[in-house]
Every structure is written in C-alpha cells, then in structure tokens.
PyMOL CGO cylinders between C-alpha atoms (Angstrom):
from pymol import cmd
from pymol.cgo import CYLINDER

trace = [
    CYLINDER, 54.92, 33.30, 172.16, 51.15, 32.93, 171.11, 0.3, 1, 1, 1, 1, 1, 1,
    CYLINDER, 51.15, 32.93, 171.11, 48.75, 34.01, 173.55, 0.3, 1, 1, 1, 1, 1, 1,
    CYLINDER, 48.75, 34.01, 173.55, 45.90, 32.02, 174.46, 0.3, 1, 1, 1, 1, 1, 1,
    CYLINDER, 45.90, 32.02, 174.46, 43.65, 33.98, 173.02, 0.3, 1, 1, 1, 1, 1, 1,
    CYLINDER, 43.65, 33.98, 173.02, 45.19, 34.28, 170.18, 0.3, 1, 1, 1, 1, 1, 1,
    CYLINDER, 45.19, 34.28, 170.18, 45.04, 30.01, 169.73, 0.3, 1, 1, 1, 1, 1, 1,
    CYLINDER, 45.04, 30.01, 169.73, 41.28, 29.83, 170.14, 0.3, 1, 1, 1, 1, 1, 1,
    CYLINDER, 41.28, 29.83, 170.14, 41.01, 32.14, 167.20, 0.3, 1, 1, 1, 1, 1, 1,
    CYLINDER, 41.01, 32.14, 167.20, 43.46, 30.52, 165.11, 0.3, 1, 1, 1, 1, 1, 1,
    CYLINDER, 43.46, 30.52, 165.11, 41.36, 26.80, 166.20, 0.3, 1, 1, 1, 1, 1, 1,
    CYLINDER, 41.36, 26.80, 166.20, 38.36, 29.23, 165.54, 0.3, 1, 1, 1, 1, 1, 1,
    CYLINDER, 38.36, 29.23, 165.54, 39.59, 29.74, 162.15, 0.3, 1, 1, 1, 1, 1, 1,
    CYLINDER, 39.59, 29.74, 162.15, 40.25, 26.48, 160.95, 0.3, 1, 1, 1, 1, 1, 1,
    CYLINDER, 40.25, 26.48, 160.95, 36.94, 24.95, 162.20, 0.3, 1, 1, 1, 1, 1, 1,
    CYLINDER, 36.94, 24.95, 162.20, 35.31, 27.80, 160.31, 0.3, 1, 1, 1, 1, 1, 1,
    CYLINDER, 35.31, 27.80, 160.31, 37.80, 26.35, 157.16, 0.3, 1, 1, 1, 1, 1, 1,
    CYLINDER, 37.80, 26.35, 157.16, 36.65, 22.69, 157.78, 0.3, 1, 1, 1, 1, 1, 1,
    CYLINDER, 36.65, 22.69, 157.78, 33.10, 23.39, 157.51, 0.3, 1, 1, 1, 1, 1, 1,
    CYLINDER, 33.10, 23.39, 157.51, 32.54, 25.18, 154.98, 0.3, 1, 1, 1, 1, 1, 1,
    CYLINDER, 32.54, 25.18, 154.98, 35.11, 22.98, 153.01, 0.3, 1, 1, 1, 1, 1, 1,
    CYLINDER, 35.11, 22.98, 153.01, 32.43, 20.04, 154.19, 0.3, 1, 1, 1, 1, 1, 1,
    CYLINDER, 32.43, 20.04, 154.19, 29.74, 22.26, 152.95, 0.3, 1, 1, 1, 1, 1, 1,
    CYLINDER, 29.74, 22.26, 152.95, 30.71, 22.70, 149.65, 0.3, 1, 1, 1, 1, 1, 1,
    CYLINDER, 30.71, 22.70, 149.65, 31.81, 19.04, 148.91, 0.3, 1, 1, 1, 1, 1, 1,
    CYLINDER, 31.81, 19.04, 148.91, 28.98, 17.98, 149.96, 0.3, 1, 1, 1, 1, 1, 1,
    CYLINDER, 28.98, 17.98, 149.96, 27.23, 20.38, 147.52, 0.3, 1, 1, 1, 1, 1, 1,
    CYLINDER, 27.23, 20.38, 147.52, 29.76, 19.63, 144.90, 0.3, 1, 1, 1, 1, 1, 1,
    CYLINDER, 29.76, 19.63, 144.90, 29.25, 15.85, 145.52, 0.3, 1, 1, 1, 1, 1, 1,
    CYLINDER, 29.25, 15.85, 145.52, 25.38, 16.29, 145.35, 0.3, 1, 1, 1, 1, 1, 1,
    CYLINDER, 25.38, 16.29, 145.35, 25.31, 18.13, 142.13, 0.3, 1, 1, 1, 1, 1, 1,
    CYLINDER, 25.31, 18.13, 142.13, 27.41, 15.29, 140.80, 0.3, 1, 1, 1, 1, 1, 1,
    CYLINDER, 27.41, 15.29, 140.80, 24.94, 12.98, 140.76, 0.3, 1, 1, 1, 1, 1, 1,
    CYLINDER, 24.94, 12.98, 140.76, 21.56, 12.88, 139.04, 0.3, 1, 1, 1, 1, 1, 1,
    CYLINDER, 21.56, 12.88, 139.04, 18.46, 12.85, 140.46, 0.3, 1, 1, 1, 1, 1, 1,
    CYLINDER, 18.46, 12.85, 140.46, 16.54, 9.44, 140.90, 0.3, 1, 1, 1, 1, 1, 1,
    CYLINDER, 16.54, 9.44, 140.90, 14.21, 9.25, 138.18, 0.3, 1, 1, 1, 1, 1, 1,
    CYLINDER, 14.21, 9.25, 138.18, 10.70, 7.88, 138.54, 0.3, 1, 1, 1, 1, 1, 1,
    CYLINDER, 10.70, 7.88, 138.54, 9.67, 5.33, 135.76, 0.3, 1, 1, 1, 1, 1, 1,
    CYLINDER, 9.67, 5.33, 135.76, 6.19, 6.58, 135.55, 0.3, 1, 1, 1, 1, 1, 1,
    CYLINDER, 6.19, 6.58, 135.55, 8.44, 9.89, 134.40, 0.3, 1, 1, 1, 1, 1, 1,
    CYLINDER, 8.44, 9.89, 134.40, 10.55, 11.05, 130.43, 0.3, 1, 1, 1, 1, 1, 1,
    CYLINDER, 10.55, 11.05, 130.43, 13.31, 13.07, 130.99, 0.3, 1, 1, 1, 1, 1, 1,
    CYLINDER, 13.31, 13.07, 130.99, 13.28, 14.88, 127.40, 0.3, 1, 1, 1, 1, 1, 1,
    CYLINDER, 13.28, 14.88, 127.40, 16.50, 16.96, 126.78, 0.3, 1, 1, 1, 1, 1, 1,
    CYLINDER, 16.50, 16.96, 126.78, 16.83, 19.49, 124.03, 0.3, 1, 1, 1, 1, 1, 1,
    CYLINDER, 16.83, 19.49, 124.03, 18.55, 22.33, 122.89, 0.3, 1, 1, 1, 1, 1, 1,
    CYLINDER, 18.55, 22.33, 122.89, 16.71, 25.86, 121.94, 0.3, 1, 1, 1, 1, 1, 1,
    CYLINDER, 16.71, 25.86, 121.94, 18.66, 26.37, 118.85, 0.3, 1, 1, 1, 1, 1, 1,
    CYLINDER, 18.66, 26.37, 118.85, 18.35, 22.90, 117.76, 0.3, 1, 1, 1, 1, 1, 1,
    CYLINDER, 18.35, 22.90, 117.76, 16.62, 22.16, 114.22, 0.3, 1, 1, 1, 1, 1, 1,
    CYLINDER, 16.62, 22.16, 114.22, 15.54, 18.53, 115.24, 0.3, 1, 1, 1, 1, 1, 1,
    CYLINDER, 15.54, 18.53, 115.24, 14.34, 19.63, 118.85, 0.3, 1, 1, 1, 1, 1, 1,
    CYLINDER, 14.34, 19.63, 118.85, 12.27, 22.23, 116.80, 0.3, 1, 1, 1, 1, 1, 1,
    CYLINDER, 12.27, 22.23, 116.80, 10.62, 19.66, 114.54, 0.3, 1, 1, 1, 1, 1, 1,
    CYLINDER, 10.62, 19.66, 114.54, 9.62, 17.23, 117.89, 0.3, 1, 1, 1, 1, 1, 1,
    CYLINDER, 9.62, 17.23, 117.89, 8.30, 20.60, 119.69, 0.3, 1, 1, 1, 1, 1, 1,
    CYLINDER, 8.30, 20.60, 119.69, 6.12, 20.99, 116.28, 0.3, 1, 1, 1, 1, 1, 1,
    CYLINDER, 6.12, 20.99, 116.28, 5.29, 17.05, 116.38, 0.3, 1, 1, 1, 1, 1, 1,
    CYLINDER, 5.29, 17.05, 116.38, 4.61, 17.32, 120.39, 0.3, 1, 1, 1, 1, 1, 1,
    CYLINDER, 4.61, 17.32, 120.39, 2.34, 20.52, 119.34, 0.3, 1, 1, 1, 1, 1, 1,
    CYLINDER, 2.34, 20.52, 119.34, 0.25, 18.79, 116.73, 0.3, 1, 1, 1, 1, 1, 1,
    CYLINDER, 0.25, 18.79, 116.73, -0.06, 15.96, 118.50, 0.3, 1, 1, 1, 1, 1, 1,
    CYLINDER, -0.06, 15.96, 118.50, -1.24, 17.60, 121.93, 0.3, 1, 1, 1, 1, 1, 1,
    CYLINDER, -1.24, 17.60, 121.93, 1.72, 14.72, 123.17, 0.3, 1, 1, 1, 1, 1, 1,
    CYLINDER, 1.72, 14.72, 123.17, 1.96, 16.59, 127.07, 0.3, 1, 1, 1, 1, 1, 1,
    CYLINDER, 1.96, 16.59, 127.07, -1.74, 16.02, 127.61, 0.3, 1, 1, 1, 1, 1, 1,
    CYLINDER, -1.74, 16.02, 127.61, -2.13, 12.43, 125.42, 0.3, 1, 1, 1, 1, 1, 1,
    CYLINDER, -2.13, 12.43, 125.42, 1.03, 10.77, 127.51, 0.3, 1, 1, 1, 1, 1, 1,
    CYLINDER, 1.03, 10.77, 127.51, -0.04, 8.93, 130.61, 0.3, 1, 1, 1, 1, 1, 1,
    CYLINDER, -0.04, 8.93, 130.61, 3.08, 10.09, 132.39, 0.3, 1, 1, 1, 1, 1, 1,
    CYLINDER, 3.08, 10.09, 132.39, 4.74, 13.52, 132.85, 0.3, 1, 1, 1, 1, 1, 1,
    CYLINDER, 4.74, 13.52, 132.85, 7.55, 14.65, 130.09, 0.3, 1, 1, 1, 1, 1, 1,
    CYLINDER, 7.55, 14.65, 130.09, 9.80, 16.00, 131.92, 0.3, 1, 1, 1, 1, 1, 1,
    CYLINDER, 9.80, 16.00, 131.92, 11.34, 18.70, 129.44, 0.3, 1, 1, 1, 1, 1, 1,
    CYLINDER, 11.34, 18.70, 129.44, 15.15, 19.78, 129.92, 0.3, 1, 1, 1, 1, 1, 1,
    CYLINDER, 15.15, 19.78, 129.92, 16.86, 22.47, 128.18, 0.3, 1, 1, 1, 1, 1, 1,
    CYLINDER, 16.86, 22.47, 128.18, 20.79, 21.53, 127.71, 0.3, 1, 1, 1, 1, 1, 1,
    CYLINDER, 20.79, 21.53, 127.71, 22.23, 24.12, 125.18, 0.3, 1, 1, 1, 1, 1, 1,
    CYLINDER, 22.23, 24.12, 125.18, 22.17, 27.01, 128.18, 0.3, 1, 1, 1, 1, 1, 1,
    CYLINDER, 22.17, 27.01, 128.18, 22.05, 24.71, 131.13, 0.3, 1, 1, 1, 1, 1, 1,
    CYLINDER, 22.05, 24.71, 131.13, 25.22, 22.92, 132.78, 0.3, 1, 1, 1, 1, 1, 1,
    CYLINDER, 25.22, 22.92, 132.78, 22.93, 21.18, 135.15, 0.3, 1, 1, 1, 1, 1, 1,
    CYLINDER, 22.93, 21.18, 135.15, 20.83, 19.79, 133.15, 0.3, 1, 1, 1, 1, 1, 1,
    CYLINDER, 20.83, 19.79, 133.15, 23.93, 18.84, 130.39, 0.3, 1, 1, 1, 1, 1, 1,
    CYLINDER, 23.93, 18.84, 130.39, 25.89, 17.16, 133.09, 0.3, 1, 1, 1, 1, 1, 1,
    CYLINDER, 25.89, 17.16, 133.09, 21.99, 15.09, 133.72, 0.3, 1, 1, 1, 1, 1, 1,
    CYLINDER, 21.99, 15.09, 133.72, 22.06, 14.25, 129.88, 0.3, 1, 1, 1, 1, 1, 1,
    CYLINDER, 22.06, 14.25, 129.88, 25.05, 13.20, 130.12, 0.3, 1, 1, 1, 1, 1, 1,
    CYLINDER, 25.05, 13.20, 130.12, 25.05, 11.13, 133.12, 0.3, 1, 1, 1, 1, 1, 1,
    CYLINDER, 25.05, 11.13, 133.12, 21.65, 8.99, 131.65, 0.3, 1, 1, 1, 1, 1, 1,
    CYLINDER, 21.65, 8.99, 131.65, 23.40, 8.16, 128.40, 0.3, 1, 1, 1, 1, 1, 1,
    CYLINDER, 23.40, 8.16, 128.40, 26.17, 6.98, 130.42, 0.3, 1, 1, 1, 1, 1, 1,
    CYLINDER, 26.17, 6.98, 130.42, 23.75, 4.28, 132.04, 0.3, 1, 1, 1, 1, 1, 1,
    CYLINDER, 23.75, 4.28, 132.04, 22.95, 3.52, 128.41, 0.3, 1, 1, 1, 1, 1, 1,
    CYLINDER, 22.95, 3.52, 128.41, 26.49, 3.05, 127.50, 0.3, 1, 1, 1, 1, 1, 1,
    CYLINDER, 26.49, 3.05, 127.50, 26.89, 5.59, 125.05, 0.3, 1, 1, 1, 1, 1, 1,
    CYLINDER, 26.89, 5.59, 125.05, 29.84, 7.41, 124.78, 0.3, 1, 1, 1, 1, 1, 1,
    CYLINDER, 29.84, 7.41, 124.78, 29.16, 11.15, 125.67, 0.3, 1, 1, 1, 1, 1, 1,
    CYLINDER, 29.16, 11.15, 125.67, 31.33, 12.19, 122.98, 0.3, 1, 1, 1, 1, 1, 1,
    CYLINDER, 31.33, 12.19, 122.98, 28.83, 11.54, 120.79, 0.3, 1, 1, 1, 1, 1, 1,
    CYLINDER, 28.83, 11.54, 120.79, 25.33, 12.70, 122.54, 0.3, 1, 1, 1, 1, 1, 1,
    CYLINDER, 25.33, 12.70, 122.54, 22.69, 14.72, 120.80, 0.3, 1, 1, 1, 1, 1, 1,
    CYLINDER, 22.69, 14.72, 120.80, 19.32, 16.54, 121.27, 0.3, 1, 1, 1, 1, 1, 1,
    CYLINDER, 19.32, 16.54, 121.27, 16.71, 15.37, 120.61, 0.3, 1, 1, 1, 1, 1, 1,
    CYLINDER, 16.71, 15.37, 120.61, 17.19, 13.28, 123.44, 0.3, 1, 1, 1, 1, 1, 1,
    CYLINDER, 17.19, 13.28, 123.44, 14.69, 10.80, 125.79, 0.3, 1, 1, 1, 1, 1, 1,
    CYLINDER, 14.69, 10.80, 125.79, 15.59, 8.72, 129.17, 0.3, 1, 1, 1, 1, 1, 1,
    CYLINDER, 15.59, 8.72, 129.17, 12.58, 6.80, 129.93, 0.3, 1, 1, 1, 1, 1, 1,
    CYLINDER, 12.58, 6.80, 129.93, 12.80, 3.06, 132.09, 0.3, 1, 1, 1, 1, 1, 1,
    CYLINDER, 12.80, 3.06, 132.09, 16.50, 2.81, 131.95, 0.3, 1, 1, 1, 1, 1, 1,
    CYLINDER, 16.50, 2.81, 131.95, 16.70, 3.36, 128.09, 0.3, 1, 1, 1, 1, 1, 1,
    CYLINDER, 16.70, 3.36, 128.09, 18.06, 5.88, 125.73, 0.3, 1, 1, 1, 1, 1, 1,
    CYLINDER, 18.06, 5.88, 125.73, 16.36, 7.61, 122.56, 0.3, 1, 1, 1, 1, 1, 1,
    CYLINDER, 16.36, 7.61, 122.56, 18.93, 10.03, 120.49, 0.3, 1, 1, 1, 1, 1, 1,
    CYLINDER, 18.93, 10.03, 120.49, 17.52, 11.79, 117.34, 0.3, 1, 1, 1, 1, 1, 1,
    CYLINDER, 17.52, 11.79, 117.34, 14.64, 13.12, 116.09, 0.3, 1, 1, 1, 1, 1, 1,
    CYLINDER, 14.64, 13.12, 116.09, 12.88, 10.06, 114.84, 0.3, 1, 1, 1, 1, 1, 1,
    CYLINDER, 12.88, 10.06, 114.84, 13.89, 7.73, 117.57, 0.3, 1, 1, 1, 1, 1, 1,
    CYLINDER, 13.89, 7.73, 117.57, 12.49, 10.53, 120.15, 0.3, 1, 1, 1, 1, 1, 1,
    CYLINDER, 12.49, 10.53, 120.15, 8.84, 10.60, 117.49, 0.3, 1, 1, 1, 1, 1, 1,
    CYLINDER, 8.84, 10.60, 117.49, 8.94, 7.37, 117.54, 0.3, 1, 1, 1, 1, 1, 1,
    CYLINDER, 8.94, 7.37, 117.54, 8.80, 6.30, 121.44, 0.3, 1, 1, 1, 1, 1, 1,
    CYLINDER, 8.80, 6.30, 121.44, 6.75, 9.41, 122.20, 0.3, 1, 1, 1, 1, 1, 1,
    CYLINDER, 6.75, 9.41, 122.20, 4.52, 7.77, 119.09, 0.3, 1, 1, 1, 1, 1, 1,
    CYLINDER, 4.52, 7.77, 119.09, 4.55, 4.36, 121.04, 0.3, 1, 1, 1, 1, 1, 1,
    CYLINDER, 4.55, 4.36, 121.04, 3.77, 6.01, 124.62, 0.3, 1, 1, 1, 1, 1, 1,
    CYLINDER, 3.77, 6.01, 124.62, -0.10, 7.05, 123.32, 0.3, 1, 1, 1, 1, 1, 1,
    CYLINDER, -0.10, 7.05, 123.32, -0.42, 3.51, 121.72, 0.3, 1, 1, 1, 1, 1, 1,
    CYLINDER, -0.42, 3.51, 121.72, -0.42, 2.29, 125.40, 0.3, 1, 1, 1, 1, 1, 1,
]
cmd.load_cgo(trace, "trace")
C-alpha cells in the first residue's frame, strides 16, 4: 500500500518530468527555426578554411565593403558552427535549393540566395552601386 506521502512525491516527480520535458521542446523547437531576418540586413555565411570565403574576405578588405554597404553584413561562420549551419541551411531552403548541394561563399539578402564566390562579389558589387 502507498502512503500518501509517498503519492505527492511520486505526482511531485512527474510534474518535475513534464516541465522540464516542456522546457526543452520548447528550446529544441526554438532553435529549429531561424531567426526573422530584417531586409535592411545580409546574412553572409562562410567557412574559415574555405579558399573562396578567403578571396571575398580579401575583396570585402580592399573594398572597405562593411563600411561602403548601406545595411549591416551580417557575417556567419558555418564550418565550426551547427547553429549557424542549420541557419544556412534553412535560407537556401526558402530559395529552393537542395541542401545537398550548399556552399560558402554564401549571401541571404530580400528573400534571395547568392552561392559562390562571384555571385557573393557580385551582389556585394551591386549593393554600393545603390
């Protein structure tokens, strides 16, 4: 026979269970889904090892591109970052691509995609022509 006391800690228990199981889908479920980006923002994902994303640093360099642009560059590194991977990936998505074939260099600006070093020169090229 279970004592009443010992039912209150057992109901104890599985409160304690139900709540933090709410806690961390919630988390889960919030991690899941990107943050809402501004337009007046570029997302800019790259890797550190990459040899393309080192040739649009150099370009971004010469070009002083962070102070020229008219809107923030947001800059997010993938290679060593799940967040910010499972971000990438999420954009392209809304661009149709299939994430089986994503790279860095990589630009989400307005609902559009840029992939590749010279698509990612060119639209940062086309963002001081404004």
């Amino acid at each position: 026979m279970v004592t009443k006391k010992a039912k209150n800690a057992i109901i104890t228990f599985i409160v304690i269970i139900a709540i933090m199981l709410s806690v961390l889908l919630f988390i889960y479920t919030k991690s899941q889904t990107p943050p809402i980006l501004n337009n007046s923002q570029i997302l800019y994902f790259y890797g550190d090892t990459c040899p393309n994303c080192k040739e649009v640093e150099k370009f971004m360099q010469e070009n002083n591109i962070t102070e020229r642009l008219s809107i923030p560059l947001i800059e997010k590194e993938v290679y060593n970052n799940q967040d910010n991977q499972k971000e990438l990936i999420s954009y392209a998505e809304k661009c149709g691509l299939n994430k089986n074939y994503l790279g860095v260099p990589f630009i989400y600006h307005n609902n559009k995609c840029y992939m590749g070093r010279d698509d990612v020169i060119d639209f940062l090229n086309s963002q001081l022509n404004l």
